[in-house]
Backbone as CSV, one residue per row, in Angstrom:
resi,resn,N_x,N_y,N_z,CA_x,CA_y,CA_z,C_x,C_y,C_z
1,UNK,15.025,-23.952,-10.789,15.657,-23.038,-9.888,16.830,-23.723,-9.192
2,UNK,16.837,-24.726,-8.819,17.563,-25.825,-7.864,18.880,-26.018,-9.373
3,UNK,18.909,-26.475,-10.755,19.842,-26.465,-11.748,20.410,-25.319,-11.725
4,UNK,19.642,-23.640,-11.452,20.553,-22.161,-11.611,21.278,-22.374,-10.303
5,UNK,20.990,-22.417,-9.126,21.318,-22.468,-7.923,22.772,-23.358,-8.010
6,UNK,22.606,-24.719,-8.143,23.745,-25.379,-8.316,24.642,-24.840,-9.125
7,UNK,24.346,-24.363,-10.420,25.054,-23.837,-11.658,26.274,-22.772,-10.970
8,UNK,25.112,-21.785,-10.116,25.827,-20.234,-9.764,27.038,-21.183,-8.452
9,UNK,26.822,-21.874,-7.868,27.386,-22.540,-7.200,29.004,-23.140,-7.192
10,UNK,28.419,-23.957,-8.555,29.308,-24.370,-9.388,30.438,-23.407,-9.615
11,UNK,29.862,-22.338,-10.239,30.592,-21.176,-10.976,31.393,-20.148,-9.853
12,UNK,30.738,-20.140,-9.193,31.044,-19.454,-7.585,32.593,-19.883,-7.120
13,UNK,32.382,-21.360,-6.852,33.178,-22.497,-6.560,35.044,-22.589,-7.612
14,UNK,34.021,-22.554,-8.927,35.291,-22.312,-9.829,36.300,-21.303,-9.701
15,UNK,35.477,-19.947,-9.344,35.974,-18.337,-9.690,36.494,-18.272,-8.194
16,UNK,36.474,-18.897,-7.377,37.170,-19.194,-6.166,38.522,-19.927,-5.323
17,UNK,37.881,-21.254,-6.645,39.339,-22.038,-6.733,40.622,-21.442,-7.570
18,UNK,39.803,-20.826,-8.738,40.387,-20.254,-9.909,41.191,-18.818,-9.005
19,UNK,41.080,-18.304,-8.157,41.544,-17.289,-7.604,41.959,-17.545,-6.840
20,UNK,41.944,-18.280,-5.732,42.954,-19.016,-4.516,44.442,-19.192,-5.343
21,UNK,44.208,-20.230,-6.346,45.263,-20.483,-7.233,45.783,-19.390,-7.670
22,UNK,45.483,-18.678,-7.942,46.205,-17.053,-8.868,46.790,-16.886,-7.458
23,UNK,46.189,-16.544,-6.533,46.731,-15.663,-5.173,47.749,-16.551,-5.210
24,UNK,47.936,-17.802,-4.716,48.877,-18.711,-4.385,50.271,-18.542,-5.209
25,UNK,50.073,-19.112,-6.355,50.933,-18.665,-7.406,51.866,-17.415,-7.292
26,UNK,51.093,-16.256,-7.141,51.113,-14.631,-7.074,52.414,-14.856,-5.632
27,UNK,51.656,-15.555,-4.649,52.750,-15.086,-3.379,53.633,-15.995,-3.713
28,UNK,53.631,-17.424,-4.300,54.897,-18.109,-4.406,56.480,-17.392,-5.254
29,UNK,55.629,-16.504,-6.623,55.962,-15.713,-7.181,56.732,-14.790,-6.892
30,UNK,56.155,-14.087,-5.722,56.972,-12.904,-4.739,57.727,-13.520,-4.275
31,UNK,57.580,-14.585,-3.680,58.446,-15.343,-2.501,59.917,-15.519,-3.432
32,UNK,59.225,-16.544,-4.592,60.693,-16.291,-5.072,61.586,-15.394,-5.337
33,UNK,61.390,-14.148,-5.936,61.339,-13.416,-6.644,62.325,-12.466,-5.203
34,UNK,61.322,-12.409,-3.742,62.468,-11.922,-2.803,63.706,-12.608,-2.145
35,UNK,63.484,-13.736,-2.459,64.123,-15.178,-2.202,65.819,-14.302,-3.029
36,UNK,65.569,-14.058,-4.738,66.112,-13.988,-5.423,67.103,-12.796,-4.585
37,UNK,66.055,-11.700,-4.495,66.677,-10.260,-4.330,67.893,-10.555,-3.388
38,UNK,67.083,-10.808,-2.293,67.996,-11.573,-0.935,69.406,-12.314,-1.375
39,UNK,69.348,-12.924,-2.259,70.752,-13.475,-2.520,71.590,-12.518,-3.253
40,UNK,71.274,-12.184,-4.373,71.902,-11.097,-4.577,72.135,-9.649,-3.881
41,UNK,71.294,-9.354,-2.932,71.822,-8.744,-1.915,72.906,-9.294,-0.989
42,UNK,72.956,-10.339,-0.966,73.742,-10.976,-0.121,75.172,-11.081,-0.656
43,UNK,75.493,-11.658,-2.264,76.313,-11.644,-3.132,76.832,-9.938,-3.186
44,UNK,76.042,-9.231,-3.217,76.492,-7.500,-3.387,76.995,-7.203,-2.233
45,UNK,77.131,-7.569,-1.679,77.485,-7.317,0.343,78.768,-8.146,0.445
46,UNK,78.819,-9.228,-0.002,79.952,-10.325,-0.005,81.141,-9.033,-0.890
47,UNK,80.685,-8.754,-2.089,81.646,-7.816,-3.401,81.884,-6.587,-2.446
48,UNK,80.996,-5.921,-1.353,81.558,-4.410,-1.424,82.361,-4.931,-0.029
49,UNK,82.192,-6.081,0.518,83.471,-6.568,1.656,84.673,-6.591,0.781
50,UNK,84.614,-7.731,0.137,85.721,-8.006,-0.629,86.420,-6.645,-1.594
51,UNK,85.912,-5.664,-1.629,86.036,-4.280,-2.175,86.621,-4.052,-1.096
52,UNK,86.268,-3.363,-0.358,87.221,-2.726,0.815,87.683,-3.385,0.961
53,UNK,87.917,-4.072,1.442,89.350,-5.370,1.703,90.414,-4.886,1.216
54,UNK,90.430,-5.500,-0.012,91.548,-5.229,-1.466,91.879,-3.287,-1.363
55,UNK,90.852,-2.643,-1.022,91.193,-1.148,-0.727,92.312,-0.734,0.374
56,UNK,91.790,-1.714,1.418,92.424,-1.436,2.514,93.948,-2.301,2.247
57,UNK,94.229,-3.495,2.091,95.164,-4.261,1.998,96.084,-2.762,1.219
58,UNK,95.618,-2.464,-0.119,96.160,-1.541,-1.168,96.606,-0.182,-0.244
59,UNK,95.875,0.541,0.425,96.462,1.837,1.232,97.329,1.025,2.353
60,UNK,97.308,0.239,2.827,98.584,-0.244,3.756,99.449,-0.600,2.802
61,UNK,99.682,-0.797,2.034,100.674,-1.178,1.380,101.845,-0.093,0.544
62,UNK,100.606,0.797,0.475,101.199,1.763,0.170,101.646,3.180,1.015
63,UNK,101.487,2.881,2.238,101.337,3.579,3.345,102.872,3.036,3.954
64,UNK,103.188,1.454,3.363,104.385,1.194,4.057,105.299,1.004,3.131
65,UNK,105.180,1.867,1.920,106.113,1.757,0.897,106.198,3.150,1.370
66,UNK,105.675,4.028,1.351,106.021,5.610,1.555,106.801,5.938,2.681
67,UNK,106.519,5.481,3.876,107.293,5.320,5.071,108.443,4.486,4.280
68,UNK,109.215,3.874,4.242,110.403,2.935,3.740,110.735,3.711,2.915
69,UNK,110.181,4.720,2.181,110.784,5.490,1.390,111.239,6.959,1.699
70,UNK,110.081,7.164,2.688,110.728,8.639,3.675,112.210,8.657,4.593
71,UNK,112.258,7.446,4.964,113.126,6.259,6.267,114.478,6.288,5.046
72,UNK,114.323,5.893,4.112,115.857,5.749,3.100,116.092,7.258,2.539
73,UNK,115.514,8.097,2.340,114.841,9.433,2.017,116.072,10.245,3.120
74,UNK,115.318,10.016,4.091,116.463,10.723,5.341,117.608,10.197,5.047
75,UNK,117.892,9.020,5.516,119.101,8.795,5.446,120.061,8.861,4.262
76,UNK,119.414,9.100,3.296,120.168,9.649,2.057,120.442,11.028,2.575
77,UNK,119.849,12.005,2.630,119.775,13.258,3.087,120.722,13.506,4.126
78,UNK,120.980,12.793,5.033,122.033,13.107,6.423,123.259,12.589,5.119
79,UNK,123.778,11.312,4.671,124.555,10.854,4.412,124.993,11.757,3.308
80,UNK,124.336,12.268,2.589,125.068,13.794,1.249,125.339,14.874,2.560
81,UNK,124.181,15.128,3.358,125.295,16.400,4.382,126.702,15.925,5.477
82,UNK,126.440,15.104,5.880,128.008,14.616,5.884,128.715,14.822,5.156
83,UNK,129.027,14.169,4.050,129.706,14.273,2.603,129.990,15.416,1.916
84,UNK,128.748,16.346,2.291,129.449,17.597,2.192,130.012,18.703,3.352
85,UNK,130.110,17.893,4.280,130.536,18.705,5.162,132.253,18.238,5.002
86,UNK,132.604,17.214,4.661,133.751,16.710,4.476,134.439,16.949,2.916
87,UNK,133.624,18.230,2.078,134.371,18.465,0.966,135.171,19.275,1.348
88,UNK,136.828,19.331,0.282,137.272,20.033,0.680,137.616,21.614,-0.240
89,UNK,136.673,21.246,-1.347,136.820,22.498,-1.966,135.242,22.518,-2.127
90,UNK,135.009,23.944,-2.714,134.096,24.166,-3.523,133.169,23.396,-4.485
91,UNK,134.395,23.328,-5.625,134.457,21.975,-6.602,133.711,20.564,-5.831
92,UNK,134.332,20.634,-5.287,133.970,19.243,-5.091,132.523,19.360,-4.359
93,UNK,132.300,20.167,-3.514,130.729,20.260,-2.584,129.834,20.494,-3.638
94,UNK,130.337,21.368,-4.860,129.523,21.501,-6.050,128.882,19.962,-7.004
95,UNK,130.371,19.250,-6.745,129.828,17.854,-7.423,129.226,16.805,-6.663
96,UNK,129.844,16.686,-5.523,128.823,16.330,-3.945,127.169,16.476,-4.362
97,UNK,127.327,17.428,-4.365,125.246,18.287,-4.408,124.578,17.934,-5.411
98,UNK,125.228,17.440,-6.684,124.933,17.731,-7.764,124.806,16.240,-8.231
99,UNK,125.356,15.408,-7.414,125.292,13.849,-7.638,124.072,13.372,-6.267
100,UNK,123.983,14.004,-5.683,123.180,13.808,-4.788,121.962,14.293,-5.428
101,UNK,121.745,15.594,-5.827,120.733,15.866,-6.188,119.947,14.651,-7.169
102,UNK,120.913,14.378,-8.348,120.511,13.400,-9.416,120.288,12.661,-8.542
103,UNK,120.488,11.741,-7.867,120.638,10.561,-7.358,119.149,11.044,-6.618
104,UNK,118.545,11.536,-5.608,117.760,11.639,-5.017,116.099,11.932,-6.301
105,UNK,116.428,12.832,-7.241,115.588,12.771,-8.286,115.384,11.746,-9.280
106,UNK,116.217,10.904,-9.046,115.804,9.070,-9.588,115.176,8.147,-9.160
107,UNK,115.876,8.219,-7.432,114.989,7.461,-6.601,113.492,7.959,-6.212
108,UNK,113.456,9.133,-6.150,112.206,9.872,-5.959,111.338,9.270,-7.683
109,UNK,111.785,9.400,-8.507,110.958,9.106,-9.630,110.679,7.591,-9.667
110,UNK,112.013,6.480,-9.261,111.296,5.243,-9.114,110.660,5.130,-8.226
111,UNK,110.840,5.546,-6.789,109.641,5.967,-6.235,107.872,5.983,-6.319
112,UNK,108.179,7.140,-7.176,106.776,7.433,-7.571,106.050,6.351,-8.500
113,UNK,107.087,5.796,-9.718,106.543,4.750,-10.728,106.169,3.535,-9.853
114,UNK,106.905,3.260,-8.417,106.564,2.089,-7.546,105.121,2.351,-7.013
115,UNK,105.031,3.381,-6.576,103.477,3.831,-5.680,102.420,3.892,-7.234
116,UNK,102.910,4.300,-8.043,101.802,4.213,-9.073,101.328,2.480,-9.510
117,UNK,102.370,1.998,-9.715,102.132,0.615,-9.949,101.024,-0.369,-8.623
118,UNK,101.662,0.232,-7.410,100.407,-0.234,-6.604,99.430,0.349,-6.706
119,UNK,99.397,1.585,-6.326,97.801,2.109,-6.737,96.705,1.498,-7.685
120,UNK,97.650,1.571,-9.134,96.671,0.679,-10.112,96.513,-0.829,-10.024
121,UNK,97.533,-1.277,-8.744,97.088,-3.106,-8.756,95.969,-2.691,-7.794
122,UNK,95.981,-1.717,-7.167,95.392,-1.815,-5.526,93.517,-1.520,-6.467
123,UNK,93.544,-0.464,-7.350,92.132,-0.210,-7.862,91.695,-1.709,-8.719
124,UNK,92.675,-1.984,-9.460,92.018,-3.392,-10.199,91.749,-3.987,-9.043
125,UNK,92.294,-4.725,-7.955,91.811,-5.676,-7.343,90.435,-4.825,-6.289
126,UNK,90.745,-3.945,-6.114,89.409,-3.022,-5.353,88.035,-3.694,-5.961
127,UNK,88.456,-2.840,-7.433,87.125,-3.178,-8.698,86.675,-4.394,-9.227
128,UNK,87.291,-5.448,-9.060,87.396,-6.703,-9.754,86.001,-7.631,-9.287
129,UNK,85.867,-7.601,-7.843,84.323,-8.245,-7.200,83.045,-6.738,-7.443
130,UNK,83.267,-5.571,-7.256,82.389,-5.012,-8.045,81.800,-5.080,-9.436
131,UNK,82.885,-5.351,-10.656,82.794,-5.389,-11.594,82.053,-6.885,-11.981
132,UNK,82.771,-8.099,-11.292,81.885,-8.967,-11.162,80.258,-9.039,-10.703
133,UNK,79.720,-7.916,-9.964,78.741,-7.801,-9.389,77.832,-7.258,-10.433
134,UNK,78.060,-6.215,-10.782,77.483,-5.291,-12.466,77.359,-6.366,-13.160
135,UNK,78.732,-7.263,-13.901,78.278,-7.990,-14.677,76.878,-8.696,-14.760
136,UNK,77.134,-9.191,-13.256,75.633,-10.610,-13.095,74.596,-9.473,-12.807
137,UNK,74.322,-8.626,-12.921,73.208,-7.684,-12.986,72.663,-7.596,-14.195
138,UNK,74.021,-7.515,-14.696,73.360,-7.279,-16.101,72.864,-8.404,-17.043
139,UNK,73.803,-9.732,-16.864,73.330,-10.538,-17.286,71.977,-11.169,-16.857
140,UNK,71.778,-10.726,-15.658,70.259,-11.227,-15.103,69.052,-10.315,-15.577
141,UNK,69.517,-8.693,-15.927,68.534,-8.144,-16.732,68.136,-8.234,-18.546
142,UNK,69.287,-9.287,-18.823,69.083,-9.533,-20.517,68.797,-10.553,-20.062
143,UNK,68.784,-11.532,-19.284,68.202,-12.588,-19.234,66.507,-12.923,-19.231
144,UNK,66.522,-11.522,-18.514,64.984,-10.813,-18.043,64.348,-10.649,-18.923
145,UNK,64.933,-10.385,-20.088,64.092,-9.194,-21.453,63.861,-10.437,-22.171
């Protein structure tokens, strides 16, 4: 009786140690594992700063290209009505208007090709720490598999 006694003891003892250890393991496991999350939360927080950033830098920039362009805009605009207030025929207020017009529908179009060109630097650099962020997601979930 005293050999079963010790035995169950024994066995007791094992299935105890043997499970402390699992538990242990188990929370070191988690620990890391939130350890992990946490940084990459932290890294994803760092990307959507650095996202707005580059957003914001990008709408000021383009906020003070549009102004500089409204600002030369006018003063084109006063400087053809002068000019035509000082034609002295017809003819000529006709070619006045008509060079002005062109002239204002060029700059208005480089214009526009200028604000487009920022826009699309302003979204690449927006996207660029997001896109970095996806990447290592993804590479950490094929890494996973």
């Amino acid at each position: 009786m005293a050999i079963a006694a010790e035995t169950l003891k024994a066995t007791s003892e094992k299935f105890t140690a043997a499970g402390s250890q699992a538990f242990k393991d188990a929370v070191d496991k988690s620990l890391t594992a939130l350890n992990e999350v946490n940084a990459q939360s932290k890294h994803n927080l760092e990307a959507v700063v650095a996202s707005v950033t580059a957003a914001t830098k990008g709408a000021e920039t383009l906020g003070a290209q549009a102004i500089a362009f409204t600002k030369s805009a006018a003063e084109a605009n006063v400087a053809a009505a002068r000019s035509l207030t000082s034609a002295r025929s017809i003819q000529e207020a006709v070619e006045l208007q008509t060079a002005w017009a062109k002239s204002a529908m060029e700059t208005y179009m480089a214009e526009m090709n200028r604000a487009s060109e920022t826009v699309a630097a302003s979204v690449k650099e927006t996207l660029t720490p997001l896109n970095a962020r996806v990447t290592a997601a993804v590479e950490k979930f094929q890494a996973a598999r």
